[in-house]
C-alpha positions as CSV (number, residue, x, y, z in Angstrom):
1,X,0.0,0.0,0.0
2,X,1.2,3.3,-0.8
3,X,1.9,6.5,1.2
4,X,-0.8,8.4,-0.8
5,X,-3.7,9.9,0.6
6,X,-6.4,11.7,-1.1
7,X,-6.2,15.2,-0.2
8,X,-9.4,17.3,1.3
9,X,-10.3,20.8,0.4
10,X,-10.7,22.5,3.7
11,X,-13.8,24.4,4.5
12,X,-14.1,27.7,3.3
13,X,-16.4,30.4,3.8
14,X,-17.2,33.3,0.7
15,X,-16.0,36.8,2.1
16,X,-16.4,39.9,0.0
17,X,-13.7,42.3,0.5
18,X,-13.0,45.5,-1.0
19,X,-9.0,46.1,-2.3
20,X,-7.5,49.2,-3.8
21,X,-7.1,49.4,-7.6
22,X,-3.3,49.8,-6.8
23,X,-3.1,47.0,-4.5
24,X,-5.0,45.0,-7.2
25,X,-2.9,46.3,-9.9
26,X,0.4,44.9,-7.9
27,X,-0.8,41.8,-7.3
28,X,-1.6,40.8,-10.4
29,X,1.8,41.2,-11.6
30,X,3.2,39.3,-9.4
31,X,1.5,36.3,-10.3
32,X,1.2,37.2,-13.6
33,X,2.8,34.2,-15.2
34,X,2.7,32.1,-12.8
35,X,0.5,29.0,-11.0
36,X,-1.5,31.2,-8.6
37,X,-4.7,32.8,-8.2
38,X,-5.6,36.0,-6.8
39,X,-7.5,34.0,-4.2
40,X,-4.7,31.9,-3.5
41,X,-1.7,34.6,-3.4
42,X,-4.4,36.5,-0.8
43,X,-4.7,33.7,1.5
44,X,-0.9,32.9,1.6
45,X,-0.4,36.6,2.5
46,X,-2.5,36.8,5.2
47,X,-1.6,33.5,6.7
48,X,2.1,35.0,7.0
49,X,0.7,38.1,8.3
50,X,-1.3,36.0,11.0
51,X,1.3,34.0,11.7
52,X,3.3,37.5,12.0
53,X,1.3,39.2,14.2
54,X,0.9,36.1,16.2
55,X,5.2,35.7,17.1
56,X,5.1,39.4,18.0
57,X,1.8,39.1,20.2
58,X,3.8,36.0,22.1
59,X,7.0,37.9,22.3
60,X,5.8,40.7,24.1
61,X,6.0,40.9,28.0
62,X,2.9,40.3,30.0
């Protein structure tokens, strides 16, 4: 038997946000070219921004 396992698509929930034509315009060409969606280069950049926020918020005296 093999090490592969069918991946699952984890839930998601539509959110409508609104972004800046600019900030739009920039992201686009980043992945213009490239394997990613809009969606997907959004998600990543919040994840590292959460993840960001979250190692400052532990460093931080009580």
């Amino acid at each position: 038997m093999s090490g592969f396992k069918i991946p699952s698509i984890p839930p998601t929930t539509n959110k409508a946000i609104r972004f800046p034509n600019d900030l739009i315009e920039d992201v686009e060409e980043l992945i213009r070219g490239r394997d990613c969606t809009f969606s997907a280069f959004v998600i990543a950049a919040v994840r590292a921004a959460v993840a960001e926020v979250r190692s400052e918020n532990e460093s931080e005296p009580k």
